[in-house]
C-alpha positions in Angstrom: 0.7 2.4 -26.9 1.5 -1.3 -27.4 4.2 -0.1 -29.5 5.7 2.2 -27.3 5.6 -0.8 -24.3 7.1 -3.5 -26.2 10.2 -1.5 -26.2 10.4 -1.6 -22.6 12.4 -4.2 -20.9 9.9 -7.2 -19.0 9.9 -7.3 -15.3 12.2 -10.0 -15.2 14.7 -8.4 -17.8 14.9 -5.7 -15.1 15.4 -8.4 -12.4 18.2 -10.3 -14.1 19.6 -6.7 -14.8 19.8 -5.8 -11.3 20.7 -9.0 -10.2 23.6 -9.0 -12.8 24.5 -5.1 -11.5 24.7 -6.8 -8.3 27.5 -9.3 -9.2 29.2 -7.0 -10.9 29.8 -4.4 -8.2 31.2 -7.4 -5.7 33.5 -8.9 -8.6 34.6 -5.1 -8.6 35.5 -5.0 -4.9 37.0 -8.2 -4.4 39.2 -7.2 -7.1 40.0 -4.2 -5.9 40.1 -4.9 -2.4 42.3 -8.4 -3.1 44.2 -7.2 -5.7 44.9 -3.0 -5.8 45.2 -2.5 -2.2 46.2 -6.0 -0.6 49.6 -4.6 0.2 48.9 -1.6 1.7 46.1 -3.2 4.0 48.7 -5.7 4.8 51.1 -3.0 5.4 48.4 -1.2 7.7 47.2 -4.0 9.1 50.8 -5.0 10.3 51.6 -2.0 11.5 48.5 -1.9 14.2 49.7 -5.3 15.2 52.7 -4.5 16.1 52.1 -1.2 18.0 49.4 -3.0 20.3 52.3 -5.5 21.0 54.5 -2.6 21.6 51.9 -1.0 24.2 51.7 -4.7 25.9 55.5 -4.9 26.6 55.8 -1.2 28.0 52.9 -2.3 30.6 54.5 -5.8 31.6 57.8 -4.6 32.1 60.2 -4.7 35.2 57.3 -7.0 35.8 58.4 -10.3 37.1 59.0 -12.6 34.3 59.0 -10.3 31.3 61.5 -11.9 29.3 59.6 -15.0 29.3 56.6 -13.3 28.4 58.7 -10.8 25.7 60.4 -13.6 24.5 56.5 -15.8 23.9 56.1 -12.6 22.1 58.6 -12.2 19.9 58.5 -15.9 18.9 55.1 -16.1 18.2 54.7 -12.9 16.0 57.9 -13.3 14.3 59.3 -10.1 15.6 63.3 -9.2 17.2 63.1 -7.2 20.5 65.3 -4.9 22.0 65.4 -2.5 25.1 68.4 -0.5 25.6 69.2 1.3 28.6 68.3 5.0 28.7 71.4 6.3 30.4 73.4 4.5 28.7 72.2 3.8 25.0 75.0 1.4 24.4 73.9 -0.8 27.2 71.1 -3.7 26.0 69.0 -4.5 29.2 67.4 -6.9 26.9 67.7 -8.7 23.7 65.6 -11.1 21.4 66.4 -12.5 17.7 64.0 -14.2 15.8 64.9 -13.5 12.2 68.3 -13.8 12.2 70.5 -12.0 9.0 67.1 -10.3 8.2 67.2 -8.4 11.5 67.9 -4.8 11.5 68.5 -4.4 15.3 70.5 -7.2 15.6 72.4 -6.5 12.1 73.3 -3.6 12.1 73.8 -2.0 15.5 74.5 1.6 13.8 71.1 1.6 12.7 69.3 1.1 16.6 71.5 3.7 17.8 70.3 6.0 14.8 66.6 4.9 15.7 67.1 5.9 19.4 68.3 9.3 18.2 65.1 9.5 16.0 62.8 8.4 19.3 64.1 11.1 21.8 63.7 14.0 18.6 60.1 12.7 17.9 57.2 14.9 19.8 55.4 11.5 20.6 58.1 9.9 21.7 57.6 6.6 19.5 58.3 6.2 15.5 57.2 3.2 12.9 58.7 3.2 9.5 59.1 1.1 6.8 63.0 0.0 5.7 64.5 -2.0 2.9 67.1 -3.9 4.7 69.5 -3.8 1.4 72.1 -6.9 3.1 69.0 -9.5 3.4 66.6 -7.8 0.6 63.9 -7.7 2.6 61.5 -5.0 3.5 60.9 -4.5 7.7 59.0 -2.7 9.4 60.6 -1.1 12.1 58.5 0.1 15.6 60.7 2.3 18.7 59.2 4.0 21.6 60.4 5.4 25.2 59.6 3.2 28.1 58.2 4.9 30.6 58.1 9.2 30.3 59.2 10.5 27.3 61.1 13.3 29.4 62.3 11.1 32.3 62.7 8.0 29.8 63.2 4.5 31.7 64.3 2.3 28.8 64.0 2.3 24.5 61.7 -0.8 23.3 62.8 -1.5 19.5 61.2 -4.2 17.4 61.2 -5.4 13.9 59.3 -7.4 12.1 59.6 -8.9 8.1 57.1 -7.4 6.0 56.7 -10.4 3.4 56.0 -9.1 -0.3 52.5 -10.3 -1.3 53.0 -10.0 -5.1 53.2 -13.7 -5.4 50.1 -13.9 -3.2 48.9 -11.4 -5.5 49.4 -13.1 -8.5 47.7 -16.4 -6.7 44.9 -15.0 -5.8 44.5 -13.4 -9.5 44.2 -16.7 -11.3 42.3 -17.8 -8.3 39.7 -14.8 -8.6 39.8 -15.0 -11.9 38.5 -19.0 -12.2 35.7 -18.1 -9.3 34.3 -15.1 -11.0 34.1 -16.9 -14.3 32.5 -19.5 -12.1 30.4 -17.2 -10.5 29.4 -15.6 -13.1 28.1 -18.5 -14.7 25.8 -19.2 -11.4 25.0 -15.8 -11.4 23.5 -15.8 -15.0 21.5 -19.2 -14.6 20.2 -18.1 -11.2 19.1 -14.6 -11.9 17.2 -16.3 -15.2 15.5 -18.9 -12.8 14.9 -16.0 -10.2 13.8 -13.1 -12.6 11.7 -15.6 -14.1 10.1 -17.0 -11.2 9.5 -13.2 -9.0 7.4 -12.3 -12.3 5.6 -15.1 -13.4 2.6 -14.1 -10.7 3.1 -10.1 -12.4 3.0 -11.4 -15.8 0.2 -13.9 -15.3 -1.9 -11.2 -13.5 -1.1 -8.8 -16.2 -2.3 -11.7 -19.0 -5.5 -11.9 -16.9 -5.8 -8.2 -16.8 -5.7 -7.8 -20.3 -8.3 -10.6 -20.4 -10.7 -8.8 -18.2 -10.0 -5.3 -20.4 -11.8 -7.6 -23.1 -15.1 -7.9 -20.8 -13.9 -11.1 -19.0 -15.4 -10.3 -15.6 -15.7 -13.8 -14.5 -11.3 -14.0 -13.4 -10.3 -14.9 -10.7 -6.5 -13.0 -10.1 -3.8 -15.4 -8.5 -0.8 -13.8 -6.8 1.2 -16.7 -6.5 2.0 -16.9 -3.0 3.8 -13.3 -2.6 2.4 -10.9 -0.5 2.7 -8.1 -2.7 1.4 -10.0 -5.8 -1.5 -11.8 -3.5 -2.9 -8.0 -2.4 -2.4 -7.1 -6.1 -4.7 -10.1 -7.2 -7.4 -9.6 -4.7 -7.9 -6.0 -5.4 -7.7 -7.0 -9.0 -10.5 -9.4 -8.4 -12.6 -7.2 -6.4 -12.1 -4.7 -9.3 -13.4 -7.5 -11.8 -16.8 -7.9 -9.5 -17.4 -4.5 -9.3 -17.5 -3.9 -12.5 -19.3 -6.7 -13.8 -21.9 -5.8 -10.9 -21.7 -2.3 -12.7 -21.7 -3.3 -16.2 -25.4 -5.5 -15.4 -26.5 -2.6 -13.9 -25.7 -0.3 -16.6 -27.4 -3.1 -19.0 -30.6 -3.2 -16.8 -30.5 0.3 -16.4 -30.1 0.7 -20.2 -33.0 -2.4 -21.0 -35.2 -0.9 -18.4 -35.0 3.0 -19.1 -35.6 1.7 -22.5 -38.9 -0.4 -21.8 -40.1 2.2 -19.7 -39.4 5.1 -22.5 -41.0 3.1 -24.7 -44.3 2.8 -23.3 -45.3 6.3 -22.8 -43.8 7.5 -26.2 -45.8 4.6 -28.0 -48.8 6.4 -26.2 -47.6 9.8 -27.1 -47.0 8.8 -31.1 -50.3 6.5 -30.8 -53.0 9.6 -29.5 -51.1 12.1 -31.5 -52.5 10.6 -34.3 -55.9 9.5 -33.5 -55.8 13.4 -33.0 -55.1 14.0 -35.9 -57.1 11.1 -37.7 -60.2 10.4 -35.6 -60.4 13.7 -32.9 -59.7 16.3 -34.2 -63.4 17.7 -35.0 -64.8 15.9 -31.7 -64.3 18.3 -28.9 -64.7 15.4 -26.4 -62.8 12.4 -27.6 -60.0 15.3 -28.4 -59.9 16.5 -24.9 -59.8 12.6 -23.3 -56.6 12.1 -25.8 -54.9 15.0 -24.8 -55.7 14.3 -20.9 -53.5 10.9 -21.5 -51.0 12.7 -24.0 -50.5 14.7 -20.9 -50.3 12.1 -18.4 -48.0 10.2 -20.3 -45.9 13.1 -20.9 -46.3 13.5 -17.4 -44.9 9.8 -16.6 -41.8 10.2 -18.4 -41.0 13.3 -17.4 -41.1 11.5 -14.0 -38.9 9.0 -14.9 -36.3 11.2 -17.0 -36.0 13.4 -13.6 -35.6 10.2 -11.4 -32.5 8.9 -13.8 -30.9 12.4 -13.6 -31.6 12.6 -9.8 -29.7 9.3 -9.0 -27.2 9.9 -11.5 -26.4 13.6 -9.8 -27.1 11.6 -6.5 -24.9 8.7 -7.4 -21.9 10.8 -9.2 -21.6 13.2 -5.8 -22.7 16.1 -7.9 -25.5 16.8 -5.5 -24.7 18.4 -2.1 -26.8 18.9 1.3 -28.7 22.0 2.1 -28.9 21.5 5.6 -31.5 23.3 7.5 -33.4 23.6 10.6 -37.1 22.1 10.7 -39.4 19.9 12.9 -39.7 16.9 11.5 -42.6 15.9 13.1 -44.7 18.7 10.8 -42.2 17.9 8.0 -44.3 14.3 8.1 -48.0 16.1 9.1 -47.7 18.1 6.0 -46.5 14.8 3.9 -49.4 12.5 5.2 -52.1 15.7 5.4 -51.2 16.0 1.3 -52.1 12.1 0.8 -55.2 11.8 2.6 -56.4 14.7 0.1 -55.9 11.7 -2.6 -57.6 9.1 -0.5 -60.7 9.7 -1.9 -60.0 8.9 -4.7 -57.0 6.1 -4.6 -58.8 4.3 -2.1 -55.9 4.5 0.7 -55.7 5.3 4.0 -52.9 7.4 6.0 -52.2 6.7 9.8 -49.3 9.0 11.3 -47.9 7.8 15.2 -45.1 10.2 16.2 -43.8 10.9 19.9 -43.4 14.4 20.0 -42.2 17.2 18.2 -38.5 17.1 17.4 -36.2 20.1 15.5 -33.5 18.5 13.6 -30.6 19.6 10.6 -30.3 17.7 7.6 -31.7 18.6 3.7 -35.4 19.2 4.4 -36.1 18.7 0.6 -34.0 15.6 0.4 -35.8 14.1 3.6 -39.5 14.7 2.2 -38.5 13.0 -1.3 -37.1 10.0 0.8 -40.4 9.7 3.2 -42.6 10.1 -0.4 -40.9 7.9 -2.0 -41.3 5.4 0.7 -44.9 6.3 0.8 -45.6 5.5 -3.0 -43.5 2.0 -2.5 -45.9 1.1 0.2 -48.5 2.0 -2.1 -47.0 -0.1 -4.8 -47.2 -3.7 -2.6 -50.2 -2.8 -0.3 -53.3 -5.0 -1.1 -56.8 -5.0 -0.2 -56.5 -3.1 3.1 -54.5 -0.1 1.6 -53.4 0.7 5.1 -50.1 2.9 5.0 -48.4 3.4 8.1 -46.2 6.2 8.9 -44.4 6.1 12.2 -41.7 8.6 14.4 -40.1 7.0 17.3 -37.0 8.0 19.4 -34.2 5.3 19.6 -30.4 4.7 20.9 -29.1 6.4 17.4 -31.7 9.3 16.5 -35.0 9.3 15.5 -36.0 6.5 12.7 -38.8 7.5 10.5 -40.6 3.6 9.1 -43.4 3.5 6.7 -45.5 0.4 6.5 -47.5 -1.3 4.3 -49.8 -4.6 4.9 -48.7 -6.3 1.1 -47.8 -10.2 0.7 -44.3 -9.4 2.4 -40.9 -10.3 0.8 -38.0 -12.6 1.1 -34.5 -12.0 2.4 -33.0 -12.6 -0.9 -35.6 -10.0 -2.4 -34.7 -7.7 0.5 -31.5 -7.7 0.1 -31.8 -6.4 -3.5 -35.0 -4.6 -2.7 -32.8 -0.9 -2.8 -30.7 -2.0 -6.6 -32.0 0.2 -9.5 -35.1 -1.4 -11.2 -35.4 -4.0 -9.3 -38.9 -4.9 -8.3 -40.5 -7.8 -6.3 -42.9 -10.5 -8.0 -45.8 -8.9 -5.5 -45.3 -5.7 -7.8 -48.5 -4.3 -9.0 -48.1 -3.0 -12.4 -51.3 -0.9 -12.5 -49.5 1.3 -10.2 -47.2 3.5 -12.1 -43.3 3.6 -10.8 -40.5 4.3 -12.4 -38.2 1.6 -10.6 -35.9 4.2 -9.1 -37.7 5.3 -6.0 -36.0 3.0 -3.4 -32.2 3.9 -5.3 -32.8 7.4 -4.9 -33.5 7.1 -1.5 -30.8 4.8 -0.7 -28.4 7.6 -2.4 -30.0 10.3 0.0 -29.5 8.8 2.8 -26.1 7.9 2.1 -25.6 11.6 1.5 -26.9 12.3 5.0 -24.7 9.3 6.2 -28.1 7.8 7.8 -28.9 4.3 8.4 -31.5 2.5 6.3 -33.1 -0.6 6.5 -36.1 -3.1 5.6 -37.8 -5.8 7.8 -40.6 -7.7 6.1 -42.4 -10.9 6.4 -44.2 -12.9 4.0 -47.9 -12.4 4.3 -47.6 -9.5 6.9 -46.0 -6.4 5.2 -43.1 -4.9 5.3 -41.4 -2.2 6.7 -39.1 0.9 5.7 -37.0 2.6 7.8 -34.3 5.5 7.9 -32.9 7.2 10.8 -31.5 10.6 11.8 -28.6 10.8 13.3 -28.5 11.7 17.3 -25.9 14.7 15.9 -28.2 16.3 13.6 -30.9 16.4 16.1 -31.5 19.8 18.0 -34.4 19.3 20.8 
């Protein structure tokens, strides 16, 4: 794969590429544009000039003044003018020379008589040409149109105006172009460098960093170098990095914990198997109390094997609701009815407040492994008055469901960690077996159900778990 990308070109290789692409294509059209068709738009540009002057004249005339105005005109633009009479053709009602020998309508009188012809054949009434003026060797360009209708004509306007040859201008503005595109191109070079190199120094310094955190560097902190694009790029890159350093120590725990806690019961397992088989074997008695823990141990980490493949199912989205209809205040009844059958023996006692009964919609099964699971982690941190209180209580949102316990109490910083996988508070007695995964599995549940969740505890009170249904998934 390296291989394959090192033939690629760098972000700033494609940036001086583009930027070069870019100089190119206006070296092309001012060369064209300058050069190739200079004399036709000079041509073209002339010829709308002198039309629009043409259209002026016709609407000032046999206004007062005109010649004055015609004759600004005419000097100005470097143009001849002529009107001749419409009855009588050979009958000049007015007259203007500017250019002297080079004027057709002055020079060769033939020629505006032939013009006129051309204007009362033409449909439009009006005819522009180019002519070579073979006497002064000079190209004109040569405008006529009736005055006034072109069936009931008033008057013929004639002008004529030099059309300068730009080949010399041409050949100027070669060497000229020529010297600034060199020049230009020189710019061009050292500024696309400076620019390619600068857009992609935040890219290739994220990308270095990148390739540092693919290494297990979790600890970088991405720097976009002050563009927006690159800045959004860097802080989701940094995120990225957090995440998965929070997940890779959590994997490790997971791993170091799972590990410590396999251990224990298969030591067990290993150890009575073979005072079975050494010391037991013929004592019905002894043989029967190491099987009992053989058994319980087997029992322990069977418990703990389905709580890692729970949350992992849980965690992964491979679990989905079965959502059904139940009361919930006999979904708790029948919970707390099932423990005070073990307080005999564990020495607990069960107190259940609700305020009425309530039908709701969510994973029944799901719901009873969150509220026993809360149960046995109030049994974990309760101390001498092994007092577990279950509670259901309408509020704004639903119906929360809280289970407290009257232990030592945590912190915040403990409470806010209180739901991570393993983690367990210093008040954690470790006669009570647990497989560390109780609280995570519920927190995934209830994130299934989209539920909020919650602890409030104080130091040398208790504390207290909550979770609570949704207002939509409740039915009466």
């Amino acid at each position: 794969m390296k291989h394959k990308l090192g033939k690629r070109l760098t972000i700033s290789a494609h940036i001086w590429c583009w930027f070069m692409l870019f100089v190119l294509i206006v070296f092309v059209l001012l060369w064209v544009f300058e050069i190739l068709f200079l004399q036709s738009f000079y041509v073209r540009t002339k010829t709308s000039d002198i039309i629009s002057l043409a259209d002026d004249m016709k609407l000032h005339y046999e206004k007062d003044g005109y010649e004055a105005e015609f004759s600004k005109l005419a000097t100005d633009n470097e143009m001849c003018i002529v009107i001749y009479d419409a009855v009588n053709i050979n009958r000049k009602l007015y007259s203007k020379d500017i250019m002297g020998i080079n004027c057709v309508l002055h020079g060769l009188e033939n020629e505006s008589l032939r013009i006129i012809r051309q204007v009362k054949s033409s449909e439009s009434g009006e005819i522009c040409y180019k002519y070579f003026n073979e006497k002064a060797n000079v190209d004109i360009l040569i405008y006529a149109s009736v005055i006034g209708d072109a069936d009931h004509p008033k008057a013929y306007l004639l002008l004529n105006t030099p059309l300068a040859p730009v080949y010399s201008t041409v050949s100027i503005l070669k060497r000229q172009l020529l010297i600034v595109c060199l020049l230009l191109m020189v710019f061009a070079v050292l500024i696309s460098l400076v620019v390619s190199k600068i857009l992609s120094r935040p890219i290739v310094q994220v990308t270095k960093d990148a390739e540092q955190l693919a290494h297990g560097r979790y600890d970088i902190v991405f720097q976009g170098g002050g563009y927006a694009e690159a800045e959004q790029l860097a802080q989701t890159l940094t995120y990225a990095s957090r995440e998965i350093n929070r997940i890779d120590m959590m994997q490790r725990d997971l791993v170091a914990n799972a590990s410590h806690d396999l251990r224990t019961p298969l030591t067990m397992l290993k150890a009575y198997a073979e005072m079975i088989r050494d010391l037991s074997g013929d004592n019905p008695v002894k043989r029967a109390e190491h099987l009992q823990v053989i058994i319980e141990e087997t029992d322990r980490l069977t418990l703990l094997v389905n709580d890692i493949l729970d949350l992992s199912k849980l965690e992964n989205g491979k679990l989905s609701l079965n959502r059904s209809e139940f009361d919930i205040e006999q979904k708790l009844t029948d919970i707390i009815e099932r423990y005070r059958g073990l307080s005999g023996v564990s020495g607990y006692t069960f107190v259940l407040e609700t305020d009425g009964s309530t039908r709701v919609n969510c994973d029944a099964g799901k719901i009873e492994q969150v509220i026993c699971n809360l149960i046995n982690n109030a049994m974990n941190y309760s101390v001498e008055s092994k007092r577990i209180l279950v509670k259901q209580e309408k509020v704004s949102d639903g119906i929360r469901i809280s289970v407290c316990d009257e232990g030592q109490g945590m912190d915040q910083e403990t409470v806010s960690k209180i739901f991570d996988k393993y983690y367990r508070s210093e008040n954690y007695k470790r006669e009570v077996v647990g497989t560390g995964l109780g609280l995570s599995i519920v927190k995934a549940i209830l994130r299934l159900h989209d539920y909020a969740f919650g602890v409030d505890s104080t130091l040398g009170i208790g504390s207290t778990f909550w979770f609570e249904i949704h207002k939509d998934d409740i039915l009466s």
